[in-house]
MOPAC internal coordinates of N, CA, C and O (Angstrom, degrees):
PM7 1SCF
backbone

  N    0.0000 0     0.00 0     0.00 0    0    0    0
  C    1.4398 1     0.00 0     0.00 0    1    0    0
  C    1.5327 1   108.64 1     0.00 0    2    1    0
  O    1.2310 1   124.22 1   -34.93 1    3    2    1
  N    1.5295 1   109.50 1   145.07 1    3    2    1
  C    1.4073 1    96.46 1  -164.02 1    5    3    2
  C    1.5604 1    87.24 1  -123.08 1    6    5    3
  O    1.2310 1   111.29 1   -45.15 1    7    6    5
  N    1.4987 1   134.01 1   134.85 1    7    6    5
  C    1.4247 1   137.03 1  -160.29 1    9    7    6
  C    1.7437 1    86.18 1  -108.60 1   10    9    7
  O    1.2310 1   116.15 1   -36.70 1   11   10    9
  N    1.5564 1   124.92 1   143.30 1   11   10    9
  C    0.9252 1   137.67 1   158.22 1   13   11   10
  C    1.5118 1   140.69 1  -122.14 1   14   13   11
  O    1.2310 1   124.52 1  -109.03 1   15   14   13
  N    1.4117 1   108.93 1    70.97 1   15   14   13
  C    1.6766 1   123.37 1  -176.54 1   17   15   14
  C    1.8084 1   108.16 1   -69.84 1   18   17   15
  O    1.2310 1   123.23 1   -40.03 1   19   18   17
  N    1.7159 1   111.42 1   139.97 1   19   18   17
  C    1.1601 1    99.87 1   178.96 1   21   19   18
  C    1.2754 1   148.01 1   -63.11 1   22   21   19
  O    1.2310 1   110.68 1   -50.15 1   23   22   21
  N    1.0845 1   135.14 1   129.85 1   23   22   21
  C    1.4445 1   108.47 1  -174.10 1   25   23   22
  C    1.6574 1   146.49 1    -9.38 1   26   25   23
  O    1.2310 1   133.00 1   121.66 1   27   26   25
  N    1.5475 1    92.49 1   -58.34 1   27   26   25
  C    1.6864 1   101.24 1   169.78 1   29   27   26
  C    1.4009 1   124.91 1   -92.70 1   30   29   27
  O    1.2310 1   128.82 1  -149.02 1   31   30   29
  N    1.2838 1   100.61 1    30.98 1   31   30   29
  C    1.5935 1   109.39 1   173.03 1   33   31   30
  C    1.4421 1   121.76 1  -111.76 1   34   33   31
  O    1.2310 1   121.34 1   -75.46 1   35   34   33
  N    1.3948 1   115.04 1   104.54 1   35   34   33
  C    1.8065 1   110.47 1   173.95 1   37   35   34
  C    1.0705 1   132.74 1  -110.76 1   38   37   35
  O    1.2310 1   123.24 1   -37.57 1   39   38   37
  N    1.1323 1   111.39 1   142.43 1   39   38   37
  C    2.0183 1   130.66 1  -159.55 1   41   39   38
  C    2.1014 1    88.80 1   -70.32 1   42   41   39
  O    1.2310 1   135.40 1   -70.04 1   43   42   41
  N    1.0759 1    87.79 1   109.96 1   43   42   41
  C    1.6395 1    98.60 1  -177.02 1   45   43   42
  C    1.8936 1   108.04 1  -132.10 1   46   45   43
  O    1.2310 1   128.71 1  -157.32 1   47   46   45
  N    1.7769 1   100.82 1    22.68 1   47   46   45
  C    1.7633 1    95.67 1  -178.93 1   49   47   46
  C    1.4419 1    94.16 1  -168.22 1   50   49   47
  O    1.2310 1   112.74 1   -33.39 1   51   50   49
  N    1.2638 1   131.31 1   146.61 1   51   50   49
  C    1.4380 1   119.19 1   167.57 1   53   51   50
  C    2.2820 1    78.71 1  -147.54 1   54   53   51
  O    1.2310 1   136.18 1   -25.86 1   55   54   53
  N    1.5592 1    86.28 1   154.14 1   55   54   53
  C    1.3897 1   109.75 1   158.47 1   57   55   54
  C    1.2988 1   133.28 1  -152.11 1   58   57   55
  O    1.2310 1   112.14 1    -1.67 1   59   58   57
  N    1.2650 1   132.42 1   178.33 1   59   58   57
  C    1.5367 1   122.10 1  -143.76 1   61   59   58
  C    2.1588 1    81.35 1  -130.28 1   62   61   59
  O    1.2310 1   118.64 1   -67.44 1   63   62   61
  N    0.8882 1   120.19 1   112.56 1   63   62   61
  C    1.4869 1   122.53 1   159.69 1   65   63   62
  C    1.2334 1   124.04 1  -105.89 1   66   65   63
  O    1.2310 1   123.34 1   -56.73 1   67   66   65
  N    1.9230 1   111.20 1   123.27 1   67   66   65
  C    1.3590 1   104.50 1   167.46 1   69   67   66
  C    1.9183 1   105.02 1  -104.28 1   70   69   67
  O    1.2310 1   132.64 1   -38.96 1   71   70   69
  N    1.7665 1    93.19 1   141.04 1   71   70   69
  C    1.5848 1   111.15 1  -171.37 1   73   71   70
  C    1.4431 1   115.77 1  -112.64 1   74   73   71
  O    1.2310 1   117.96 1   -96.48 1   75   74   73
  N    0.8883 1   121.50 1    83.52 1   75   74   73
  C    1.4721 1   142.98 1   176.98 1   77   75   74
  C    1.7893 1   109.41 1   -53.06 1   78   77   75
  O    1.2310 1   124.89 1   -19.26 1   79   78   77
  N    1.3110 1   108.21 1   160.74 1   79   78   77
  C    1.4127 1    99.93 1   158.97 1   81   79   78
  C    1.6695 1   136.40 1  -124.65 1   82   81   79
  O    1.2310 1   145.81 1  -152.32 1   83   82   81
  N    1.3559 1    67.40 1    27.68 1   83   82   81
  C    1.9643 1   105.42 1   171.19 1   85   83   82
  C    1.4723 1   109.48 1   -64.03 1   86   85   83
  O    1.2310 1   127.56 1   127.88 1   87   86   85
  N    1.2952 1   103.05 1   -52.12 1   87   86   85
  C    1.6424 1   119.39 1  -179.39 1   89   87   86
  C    1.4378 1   124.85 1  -159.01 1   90   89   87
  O    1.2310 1   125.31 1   -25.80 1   91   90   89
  N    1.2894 1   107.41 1   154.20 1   91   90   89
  C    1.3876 1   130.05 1  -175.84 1   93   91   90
  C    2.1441 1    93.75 1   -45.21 1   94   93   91
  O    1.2310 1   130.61 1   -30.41 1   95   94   93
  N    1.3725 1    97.13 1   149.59 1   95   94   93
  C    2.1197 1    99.60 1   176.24 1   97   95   94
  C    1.4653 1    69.90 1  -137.38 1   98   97   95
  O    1.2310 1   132.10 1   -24.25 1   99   98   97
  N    1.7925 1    94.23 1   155.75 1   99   98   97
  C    1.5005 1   132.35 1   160.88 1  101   99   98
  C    1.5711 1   102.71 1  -108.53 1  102  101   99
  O    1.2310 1   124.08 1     4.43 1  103  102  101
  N    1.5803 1   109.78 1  -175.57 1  103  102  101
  C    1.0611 1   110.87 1   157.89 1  105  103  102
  C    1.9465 1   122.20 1   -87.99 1  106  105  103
  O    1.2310 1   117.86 1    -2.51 1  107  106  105
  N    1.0369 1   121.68 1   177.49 1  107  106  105
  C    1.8215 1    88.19 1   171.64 1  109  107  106
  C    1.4776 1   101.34 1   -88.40 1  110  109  107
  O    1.2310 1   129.56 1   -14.80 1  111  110  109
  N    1.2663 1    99.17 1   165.20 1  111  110  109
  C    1.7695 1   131.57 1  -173.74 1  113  111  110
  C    1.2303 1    78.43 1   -59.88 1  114  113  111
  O    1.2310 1   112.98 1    76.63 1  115  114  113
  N    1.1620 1   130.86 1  -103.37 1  115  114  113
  C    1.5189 1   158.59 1  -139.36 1  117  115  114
  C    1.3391 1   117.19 1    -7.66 1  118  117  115
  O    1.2310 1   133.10 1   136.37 1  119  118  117
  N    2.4360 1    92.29 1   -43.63 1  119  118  117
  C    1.5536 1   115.48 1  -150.87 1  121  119  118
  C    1.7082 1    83.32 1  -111.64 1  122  121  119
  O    1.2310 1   111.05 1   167.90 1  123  122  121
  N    1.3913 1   134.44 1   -12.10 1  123  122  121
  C    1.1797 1   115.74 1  -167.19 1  125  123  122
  C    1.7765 1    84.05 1   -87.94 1  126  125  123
  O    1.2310 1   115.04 1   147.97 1  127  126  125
  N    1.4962 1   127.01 1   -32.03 1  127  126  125
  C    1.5617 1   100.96 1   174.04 1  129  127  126
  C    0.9120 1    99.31 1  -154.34 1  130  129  127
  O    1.2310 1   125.88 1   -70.54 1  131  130  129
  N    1.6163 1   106.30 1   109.46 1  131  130  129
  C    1.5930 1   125.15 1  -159.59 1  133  131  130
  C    1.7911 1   103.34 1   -88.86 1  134  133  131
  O    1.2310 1   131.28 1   -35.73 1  135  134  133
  N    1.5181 1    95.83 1   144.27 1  135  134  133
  C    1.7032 1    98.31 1  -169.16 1  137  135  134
  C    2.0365 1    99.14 1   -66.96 1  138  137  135
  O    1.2310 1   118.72 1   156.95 1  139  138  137
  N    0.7507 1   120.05 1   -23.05 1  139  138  137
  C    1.6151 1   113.98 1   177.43 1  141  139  138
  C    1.5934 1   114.09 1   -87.81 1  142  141  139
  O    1.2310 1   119.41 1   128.55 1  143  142  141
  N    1.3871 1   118.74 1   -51.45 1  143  142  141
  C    1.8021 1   116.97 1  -174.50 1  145  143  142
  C    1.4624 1   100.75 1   -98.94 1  146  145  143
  O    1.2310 1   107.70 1   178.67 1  147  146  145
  N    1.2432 1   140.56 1    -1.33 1  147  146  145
  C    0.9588 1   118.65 1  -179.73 1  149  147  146
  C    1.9779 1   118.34 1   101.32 1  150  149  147
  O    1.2310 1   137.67 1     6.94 1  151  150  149
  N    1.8196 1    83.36 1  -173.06 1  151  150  149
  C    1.8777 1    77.32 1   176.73 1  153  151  150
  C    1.5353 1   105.21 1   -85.45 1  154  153  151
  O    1.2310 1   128.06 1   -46.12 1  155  154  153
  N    1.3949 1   102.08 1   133.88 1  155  154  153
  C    1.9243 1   125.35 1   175.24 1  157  155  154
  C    1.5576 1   102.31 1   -48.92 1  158  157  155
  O    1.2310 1   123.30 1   -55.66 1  159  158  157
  N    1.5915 1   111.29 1   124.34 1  159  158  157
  C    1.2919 1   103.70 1  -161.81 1  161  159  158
  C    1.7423 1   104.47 1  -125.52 1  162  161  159
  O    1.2310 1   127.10 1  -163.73 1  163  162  161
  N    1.2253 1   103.94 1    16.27 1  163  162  161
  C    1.6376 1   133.31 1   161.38 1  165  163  162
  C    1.4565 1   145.44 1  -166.64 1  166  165  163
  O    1.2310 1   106.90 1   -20.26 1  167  166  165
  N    1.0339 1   141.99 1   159.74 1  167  166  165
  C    1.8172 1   118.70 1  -171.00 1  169  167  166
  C    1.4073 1    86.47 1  -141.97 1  170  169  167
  O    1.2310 1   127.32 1   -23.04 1  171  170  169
  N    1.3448 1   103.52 1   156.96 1  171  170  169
  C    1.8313 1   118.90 1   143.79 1  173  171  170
  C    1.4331 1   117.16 1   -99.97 1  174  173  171
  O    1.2310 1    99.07 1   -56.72 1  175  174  173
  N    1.0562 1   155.25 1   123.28 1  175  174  173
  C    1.3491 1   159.31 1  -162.27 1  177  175  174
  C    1.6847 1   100.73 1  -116.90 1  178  177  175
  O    1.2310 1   122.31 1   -77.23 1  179  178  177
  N    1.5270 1   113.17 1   102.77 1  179  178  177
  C    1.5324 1    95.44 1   166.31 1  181  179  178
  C    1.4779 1   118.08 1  -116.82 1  182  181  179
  O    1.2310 1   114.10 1   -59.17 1  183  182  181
  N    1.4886 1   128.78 1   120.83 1  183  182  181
  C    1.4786 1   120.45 1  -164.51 1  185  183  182
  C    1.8058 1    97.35 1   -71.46 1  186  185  183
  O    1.2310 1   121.02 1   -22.89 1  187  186  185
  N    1.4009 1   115.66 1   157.11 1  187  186  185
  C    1.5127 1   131.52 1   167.53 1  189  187  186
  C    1.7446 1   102.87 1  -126.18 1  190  189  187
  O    1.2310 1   129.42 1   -13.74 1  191  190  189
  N    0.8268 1    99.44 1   166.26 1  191  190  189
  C    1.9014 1   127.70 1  -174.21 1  193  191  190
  C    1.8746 1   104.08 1    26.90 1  194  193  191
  O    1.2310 1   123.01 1   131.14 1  195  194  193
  N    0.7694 1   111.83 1   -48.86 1  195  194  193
  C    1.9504 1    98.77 1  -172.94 1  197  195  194
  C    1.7058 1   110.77 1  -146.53 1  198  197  195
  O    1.2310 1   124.51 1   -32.51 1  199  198  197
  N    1.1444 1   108.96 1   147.49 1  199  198  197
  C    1.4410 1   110.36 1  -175.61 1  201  199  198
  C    1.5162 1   117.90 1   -50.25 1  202  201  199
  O    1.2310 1   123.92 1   -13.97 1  203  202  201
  N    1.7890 1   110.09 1   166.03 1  203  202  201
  C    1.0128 1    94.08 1   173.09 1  205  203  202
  C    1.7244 1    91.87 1  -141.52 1  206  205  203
  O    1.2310 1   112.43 1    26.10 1  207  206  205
  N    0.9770 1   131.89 1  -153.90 1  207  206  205
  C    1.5576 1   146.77 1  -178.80 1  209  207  206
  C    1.4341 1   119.52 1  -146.10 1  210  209  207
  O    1.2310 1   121.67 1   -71.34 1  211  210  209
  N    1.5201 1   114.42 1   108.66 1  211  210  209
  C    1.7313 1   108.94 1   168.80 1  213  211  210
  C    1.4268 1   124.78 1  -129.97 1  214  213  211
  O    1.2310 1   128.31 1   -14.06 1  215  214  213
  N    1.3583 1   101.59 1   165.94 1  215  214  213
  C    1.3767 1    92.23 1   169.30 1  217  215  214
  C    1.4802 1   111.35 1  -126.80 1  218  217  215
  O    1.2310 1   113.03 1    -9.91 1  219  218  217
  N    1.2805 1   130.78 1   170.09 1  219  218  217
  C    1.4653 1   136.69 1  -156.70 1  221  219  218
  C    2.0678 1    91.58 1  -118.41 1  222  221  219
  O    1.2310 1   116.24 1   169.94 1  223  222  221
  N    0.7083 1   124.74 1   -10.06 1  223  222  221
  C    1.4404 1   146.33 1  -137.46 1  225  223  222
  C    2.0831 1   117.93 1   -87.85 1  226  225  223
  O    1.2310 1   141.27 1   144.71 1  227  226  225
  N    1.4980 1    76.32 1   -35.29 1  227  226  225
  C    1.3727 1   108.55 1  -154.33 1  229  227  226
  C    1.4892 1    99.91 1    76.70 1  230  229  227
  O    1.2310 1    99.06 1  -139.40 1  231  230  229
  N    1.0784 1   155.27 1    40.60 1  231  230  229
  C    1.5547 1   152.87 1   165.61 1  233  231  230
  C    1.6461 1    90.90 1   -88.14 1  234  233  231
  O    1.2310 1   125.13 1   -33.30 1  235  234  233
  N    1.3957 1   107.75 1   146.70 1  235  234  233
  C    1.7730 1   121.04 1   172.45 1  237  235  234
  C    1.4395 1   104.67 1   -85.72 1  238  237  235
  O    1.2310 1   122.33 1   -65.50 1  239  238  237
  N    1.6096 1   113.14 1   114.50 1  239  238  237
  C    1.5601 1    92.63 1  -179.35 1  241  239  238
  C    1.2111 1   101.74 1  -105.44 1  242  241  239
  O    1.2310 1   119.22 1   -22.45 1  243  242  241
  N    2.0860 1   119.09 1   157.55 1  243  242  241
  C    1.1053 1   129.51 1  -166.89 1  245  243  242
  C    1.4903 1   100.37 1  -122.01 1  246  245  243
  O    1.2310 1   127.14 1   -27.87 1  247  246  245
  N    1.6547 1   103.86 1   152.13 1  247  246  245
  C    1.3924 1   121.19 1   172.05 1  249  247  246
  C    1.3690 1   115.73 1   -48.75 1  250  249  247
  O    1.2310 1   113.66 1   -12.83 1  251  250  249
  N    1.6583 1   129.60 1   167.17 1  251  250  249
  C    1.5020 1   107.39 1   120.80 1  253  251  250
  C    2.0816 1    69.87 1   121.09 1  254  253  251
  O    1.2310 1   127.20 1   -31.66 1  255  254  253
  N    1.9661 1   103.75 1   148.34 1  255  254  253
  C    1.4174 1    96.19 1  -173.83 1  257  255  254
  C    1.1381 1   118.88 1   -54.96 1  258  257  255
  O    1.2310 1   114.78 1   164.68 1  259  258  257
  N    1.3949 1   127.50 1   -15.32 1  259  258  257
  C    1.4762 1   116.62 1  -162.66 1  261  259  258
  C    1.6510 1    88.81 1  -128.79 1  262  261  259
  O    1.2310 1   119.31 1  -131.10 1  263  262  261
  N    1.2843 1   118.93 1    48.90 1  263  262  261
  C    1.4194 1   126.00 1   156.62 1  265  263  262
  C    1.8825 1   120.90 1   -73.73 1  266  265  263
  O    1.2310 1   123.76 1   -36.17 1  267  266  265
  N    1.1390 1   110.39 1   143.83 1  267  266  265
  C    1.4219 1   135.77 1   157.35 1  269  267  266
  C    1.0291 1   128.17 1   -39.16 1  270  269  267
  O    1.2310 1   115.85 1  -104.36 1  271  270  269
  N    1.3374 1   125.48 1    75.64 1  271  270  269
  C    1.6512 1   123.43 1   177.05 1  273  271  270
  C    1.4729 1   100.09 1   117.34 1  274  273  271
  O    1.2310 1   134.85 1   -38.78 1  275  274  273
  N    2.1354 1    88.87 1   141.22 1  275  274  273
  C    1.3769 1   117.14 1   168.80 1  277  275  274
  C    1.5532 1   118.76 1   -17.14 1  278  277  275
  O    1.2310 1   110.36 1   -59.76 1  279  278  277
  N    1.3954 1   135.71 1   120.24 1  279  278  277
  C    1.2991 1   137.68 1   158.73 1  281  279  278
  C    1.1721 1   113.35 1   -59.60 1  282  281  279
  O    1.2310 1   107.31 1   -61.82 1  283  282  281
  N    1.3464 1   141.26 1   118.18 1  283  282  281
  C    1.5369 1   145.35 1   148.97 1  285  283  282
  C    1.6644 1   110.13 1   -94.89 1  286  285  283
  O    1.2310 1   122.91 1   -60.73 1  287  286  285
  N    1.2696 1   112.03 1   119.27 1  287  286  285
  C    1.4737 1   116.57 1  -171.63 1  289  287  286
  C    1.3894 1    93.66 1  -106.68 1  290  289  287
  O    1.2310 1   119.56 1   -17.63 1  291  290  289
  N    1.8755 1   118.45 1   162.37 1  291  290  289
  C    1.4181 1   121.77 1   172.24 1  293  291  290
  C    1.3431 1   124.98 1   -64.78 1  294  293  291
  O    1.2310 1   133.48 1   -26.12 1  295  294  293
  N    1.1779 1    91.55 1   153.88 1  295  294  293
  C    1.9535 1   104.84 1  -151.37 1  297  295  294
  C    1.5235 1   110.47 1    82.53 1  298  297  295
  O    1.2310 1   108.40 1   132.75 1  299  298  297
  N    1.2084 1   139.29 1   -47.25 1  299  298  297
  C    1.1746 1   146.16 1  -169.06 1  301  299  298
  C    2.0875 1   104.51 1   -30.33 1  302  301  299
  O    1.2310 1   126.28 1   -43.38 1  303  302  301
  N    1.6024 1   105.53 1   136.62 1  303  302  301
  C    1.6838 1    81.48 1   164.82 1  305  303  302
  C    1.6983 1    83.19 1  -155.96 1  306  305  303
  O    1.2310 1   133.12 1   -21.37 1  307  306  305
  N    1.4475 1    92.25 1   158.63 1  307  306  305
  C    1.8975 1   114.96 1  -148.83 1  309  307  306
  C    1.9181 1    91.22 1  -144.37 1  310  309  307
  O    1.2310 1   125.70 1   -66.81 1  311  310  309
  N    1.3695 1   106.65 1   113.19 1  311  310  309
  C    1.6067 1   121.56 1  -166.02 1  313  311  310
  C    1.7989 1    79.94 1  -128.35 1  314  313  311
  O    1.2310 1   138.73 1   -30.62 1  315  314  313
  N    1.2537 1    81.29 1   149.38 1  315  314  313
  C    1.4276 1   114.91 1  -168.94 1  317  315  314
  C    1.4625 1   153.69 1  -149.03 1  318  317  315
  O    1.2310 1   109.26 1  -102.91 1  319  318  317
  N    1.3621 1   137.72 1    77.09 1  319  318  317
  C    1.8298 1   110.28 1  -149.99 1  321  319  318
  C    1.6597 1    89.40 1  -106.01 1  322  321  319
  O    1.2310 1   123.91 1     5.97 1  323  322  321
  N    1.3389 1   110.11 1  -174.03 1  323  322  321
  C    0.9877 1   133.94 1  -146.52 1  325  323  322
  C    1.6295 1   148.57 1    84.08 1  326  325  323
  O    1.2310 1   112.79 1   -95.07 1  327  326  325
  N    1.0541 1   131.22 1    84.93 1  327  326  325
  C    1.7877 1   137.82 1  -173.16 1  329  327  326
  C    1.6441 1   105.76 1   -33.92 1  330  329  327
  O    1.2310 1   111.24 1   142.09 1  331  330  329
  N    1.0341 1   134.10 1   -37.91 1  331  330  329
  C    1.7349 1   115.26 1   172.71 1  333  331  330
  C    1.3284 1   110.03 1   -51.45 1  334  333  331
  O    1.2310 1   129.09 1   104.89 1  335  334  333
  N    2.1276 1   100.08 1   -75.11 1  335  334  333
  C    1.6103 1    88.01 1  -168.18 1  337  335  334
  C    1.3368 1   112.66 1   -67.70 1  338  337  335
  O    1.2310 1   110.58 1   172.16 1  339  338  337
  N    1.4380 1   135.30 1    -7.84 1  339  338  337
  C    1.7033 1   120.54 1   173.28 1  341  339  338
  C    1.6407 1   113.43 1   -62.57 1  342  341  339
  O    1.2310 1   118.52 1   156.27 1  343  342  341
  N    1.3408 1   120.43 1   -23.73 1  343  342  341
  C    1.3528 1   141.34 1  -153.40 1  345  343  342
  C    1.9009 1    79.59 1  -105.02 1  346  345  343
  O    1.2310 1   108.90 1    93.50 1  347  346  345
  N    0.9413 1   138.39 1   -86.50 1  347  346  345
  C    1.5268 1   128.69 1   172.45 1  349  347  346
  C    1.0081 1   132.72 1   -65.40 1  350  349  347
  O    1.2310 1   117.51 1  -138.48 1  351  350  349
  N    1.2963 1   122.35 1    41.52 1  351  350  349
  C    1.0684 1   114.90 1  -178.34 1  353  351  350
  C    1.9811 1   102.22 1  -102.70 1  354  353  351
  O    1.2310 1   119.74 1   -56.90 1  355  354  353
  N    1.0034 1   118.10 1   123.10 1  355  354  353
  C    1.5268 1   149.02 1   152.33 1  357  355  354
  C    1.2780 1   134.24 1   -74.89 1  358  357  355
  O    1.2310 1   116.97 1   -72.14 1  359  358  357
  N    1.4510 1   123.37 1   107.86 1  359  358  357
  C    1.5053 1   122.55 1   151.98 1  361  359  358
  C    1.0655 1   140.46 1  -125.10 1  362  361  359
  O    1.2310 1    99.77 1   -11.37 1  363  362  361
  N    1.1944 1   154.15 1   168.63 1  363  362  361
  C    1.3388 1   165.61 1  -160.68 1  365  363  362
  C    1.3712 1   102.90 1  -149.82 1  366  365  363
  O    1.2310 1   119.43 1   -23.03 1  367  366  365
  N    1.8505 1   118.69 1   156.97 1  367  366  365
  C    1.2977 1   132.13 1   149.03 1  369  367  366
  C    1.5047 1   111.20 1   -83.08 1  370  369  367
  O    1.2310 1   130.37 1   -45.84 1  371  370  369
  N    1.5457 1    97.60 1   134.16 1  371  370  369
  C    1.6265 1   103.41 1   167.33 1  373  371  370
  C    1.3893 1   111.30 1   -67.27 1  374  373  371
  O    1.2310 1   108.68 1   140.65 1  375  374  373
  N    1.6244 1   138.79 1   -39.35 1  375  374  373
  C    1.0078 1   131.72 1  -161.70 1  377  375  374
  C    1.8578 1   107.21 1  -135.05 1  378  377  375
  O    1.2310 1   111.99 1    77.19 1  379  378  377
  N    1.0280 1   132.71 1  -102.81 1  379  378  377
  C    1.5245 1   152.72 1   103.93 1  381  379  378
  C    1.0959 1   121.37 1   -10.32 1  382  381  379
  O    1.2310 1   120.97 1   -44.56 1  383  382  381
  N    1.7365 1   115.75 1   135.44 1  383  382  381
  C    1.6765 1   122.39 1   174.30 1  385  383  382
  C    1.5900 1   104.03 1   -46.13 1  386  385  383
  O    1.2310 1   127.16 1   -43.38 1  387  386  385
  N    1.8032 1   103.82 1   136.62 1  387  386  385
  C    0.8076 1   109.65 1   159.42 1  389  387  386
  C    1.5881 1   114.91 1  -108.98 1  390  389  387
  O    1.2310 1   114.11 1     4.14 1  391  390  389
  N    1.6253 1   128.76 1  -175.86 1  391  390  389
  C    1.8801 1   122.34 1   158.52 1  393  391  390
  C    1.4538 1    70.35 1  -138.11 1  394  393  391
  O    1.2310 1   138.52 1   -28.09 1  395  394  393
  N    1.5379 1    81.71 1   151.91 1  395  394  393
  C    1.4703 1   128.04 1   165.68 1  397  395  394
  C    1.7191 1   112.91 1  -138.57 1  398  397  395
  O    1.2310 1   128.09 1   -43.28 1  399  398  397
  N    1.4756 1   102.02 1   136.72 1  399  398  397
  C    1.3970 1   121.38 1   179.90 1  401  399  398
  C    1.6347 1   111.99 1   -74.80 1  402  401  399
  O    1.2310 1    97.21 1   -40.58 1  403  402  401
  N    0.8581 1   158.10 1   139.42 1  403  402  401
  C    1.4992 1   149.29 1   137.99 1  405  403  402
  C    1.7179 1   114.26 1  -107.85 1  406  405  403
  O    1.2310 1   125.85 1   -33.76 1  407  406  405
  N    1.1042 1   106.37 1   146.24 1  407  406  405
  C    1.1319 1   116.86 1   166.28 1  409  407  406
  C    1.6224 1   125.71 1  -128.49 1  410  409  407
  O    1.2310 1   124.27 1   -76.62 1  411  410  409
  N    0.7784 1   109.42 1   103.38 1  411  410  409
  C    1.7572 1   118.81 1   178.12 1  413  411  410
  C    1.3226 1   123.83 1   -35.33 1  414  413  411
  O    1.2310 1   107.43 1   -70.79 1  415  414  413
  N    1.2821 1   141.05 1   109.21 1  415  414  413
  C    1.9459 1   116.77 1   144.18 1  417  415  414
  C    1.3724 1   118.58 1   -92.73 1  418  417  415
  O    1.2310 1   128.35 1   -26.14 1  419  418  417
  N    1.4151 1   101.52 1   153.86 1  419  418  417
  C    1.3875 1   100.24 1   172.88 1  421  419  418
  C    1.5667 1   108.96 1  -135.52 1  422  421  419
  O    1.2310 1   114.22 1   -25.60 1  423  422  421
  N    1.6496 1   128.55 1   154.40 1  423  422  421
  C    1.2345 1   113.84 1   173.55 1  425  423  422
  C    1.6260 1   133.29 1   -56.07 1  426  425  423
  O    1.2310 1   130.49 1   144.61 1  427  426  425
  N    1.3974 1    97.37 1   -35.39 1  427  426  425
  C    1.3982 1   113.13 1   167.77 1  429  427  426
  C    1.6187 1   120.47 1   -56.67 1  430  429  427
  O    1.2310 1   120.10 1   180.00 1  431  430  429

Protein backbone atom coordinates (compact mmCIF):
# COMPACT_ATOMS: atom_id res chain seq x y z
CA UNK A 1 0.00 0.00 0.00
CA UNK A 2 1.38 3.15 -0.97
CA UNK A 3 0.12 6.16 1.62
CA UNK A 4 -0.03 9.61 -0.02
CA UNK A 5 0.37 12.82 2.33
CA UNK A 6 0.78 16.21 0.61
CA UNK A 7 3.75 17.54 -0.12
CA UNK A 8 3.78 20.51 2.29
CA UNK A 9 2.62 18.63 5.07
CA UNK A 10 5.01 17.36 8.00
CA UNK A 11 4.54 14.61 10.54
CA UNK A 12 5.56 16.91 13.55
CA UNK A 13 3.44 14.60 16.48
CA UNK A 14 2.74 10.94 16.68
CA UNK A 15 0.72 9.21 19.67
CA UNK A 16 0.07 5.85 20.95
CA UNK A 17 -3.96 5.30 21.71
CA UNK A 18 -5.50 2.69 23.75
CA UNK A 19 -9.41 2.04 22.44
CA UNK A 20 -11.46 0.27 24.69
CA UNK A 21 -15.02 -0.64 24.21
CA UNK A 22 -16.06 0.93 27.32
CA UNK A 23 -16.18 4.20 25.48
CA UNK A 24 -16.18 6.28 22.58
CA UNK A 25 -11.78 7.76 22.11
CA UNK A 26 -11.04 11.03 20.19
CA UNK A 27 -7.90 11.97 19.02
CA UNK A 28 -6.17 14.41 21.68
CA UNK A 29 -7.08 18.14 21.40
CA UNK A 30 -3.61 19.24 21.83
CA UNK A 31 -2.41 17.22 18.44
CA UNK A 32 -5.67 17.84 16.50
CA UNK A 33 -4.50 21.77 16.89
CA UNK A 34 -1.23 22.06 18.15
CA UNK A 35 -0.37 25.51 19.90
CA UNK A 36 2.92 25.82 17.56
CA UNK A 37 1.86 24.19 13.81
CA UNK A 38 -1.43 24.75 13.99
CA UNK A 39 -4.68 22.65 13.07
CA UNK A 40 -3.39 18.83 12.00
CA UNK A 41 -4.18 18.81 8.46
CA UNK A 42 -3.66 14.90 8.00
CA UNK A 43 -3.08 11.61 10.09
CA UNK A 44 -1.92 8.04 9.47
CA UNK A 45 -3.99 5.83 11.72
CA UNK A 46 -2.41 2.37 12.26
CA UNK A 47 -4.68 -0.20 14.27
CA UNK A 48 -2.43 -2.82 16.66
CA UNK A 49 -3.78 -6.10 18.39
CA UNK A 50 -7.77 -6.17 17.59
CA UNK A 51 -10.14 -4.27 15.50
CA UNK A 52 -11.77 -1.34 16.12
CA UNK A 53 -14.79 0.73 14.41
CA UNK A 54 -14.96 4.56 13.40
CA UNK A 55 -16.58 7.06 12.13
CA UNK A 56 -15.21 10.32 10.45
CA UNK A 57 -18.79 11.79 10.78
CA UNK A 58 -19.08 12.85 14.16
CA UNK A 59 -21.66 9.75 14.33
CA UNK A 60 -21.00 7.65 17.87
CA UNK A 61 -19.88 4.37 16.72
CA UNK A 62 -21.00 1.19 18.63
CA UNK A 63 -19.51 -2.23 19.31
CA UNK A 64 -21.06 -5.52 18.69
CA UNK A 65 -21.74 -7.36 14.85
CA UNK A 66 -24.16 -5.02 13.84
CA UNK A 67 -22.20 -2.01 15.28
CA UNK A 68 -21.84 1.61 13.87
CA UNK A 69 -18.93 2.40 11.89
CA UNK A 70 -16.15 1.44 9.43
CA UNK A 71 -14.27 -1.84 10.62
CA UNK A 72 -10.46 -1.32 10.93
CA UNK A 73 -8.91 -4.76 11.60
CA UNK A 74 -5.08 -5.28 12.91
CA UNK A 75 -2.51 -4.14 10.71
CA UNK A 76 -5.13 -2.12 9.02
CA UNK A 77 -3.91 1.77 8.43
CA UNK A 78 -6.46 4.65 7.27
CA UNK A 79 -4.49 8.21 6.14
CA UNK A 80 -6.43 11.03 5.78
CA UNK A 81 -6.45 15.03 5.28
CA UNK A 82 -8.93 17.24 6.01
CA UNK A 83 -9.76 19.29 9.60
CA UNK A 84 -13.57 18.10 9.96
CA UNK A 85 -13.06 14.43 9.77
CA UNK A 86 -9.60 14.83 11.82
CA UNK A 87 -11.70 16.94 14.35
CA UNK A 88 -14.53 13.95 14.25
CA UNK A 89 -13.03 11.45 14.08
CA UNK A 90 -14.41 8.57 16.63
CA UNK A 91 -13.53 5.14 17.78
CA UNK A 92 -14.48 2.33 19.72
CA UNK A 93 -13.17 -1.38 20.25
CA UNK A 94 -15.12 -4.05 18.55
CA UNK A 95 -14.16 -6.57 21.12
CA UNK A 96 -10.97 -6.21 23.52
CA UNK A 97 -8.54 -3.17 24.06
CA UNK A 98 -7.23 -2.18 21.15
CA UNK A 99 -3.76 0.73 20.50
CA UNK A 100 -3.62 2.58 17.64
CA UNK A 101 -0.64 4.63 16.32
CA UNK A 102 -1.41 8.14 14.84
CA UNK A 103 0.70 10.27 13.30
CA UNK A 104 0.03 13.92 12.73
CA UNK A 105 0.72 16.40 9.64
CA UNK A 106 0.83 19.72 9.84
CA UNK A 107 1.38 22.57 7.22
CA UNK A 108 4.03 24.04 9.16
Amino acid sequence: MILTIPFQYRCRAQSRIVVTSAAVVTLEPNKVTDPVYGPCQAIVLTVEDQPIRRTLDGTTPTTGANGVGSILADGDVLSFTGGFSIRNLQMIAVGTDSVIQVDYFYEK
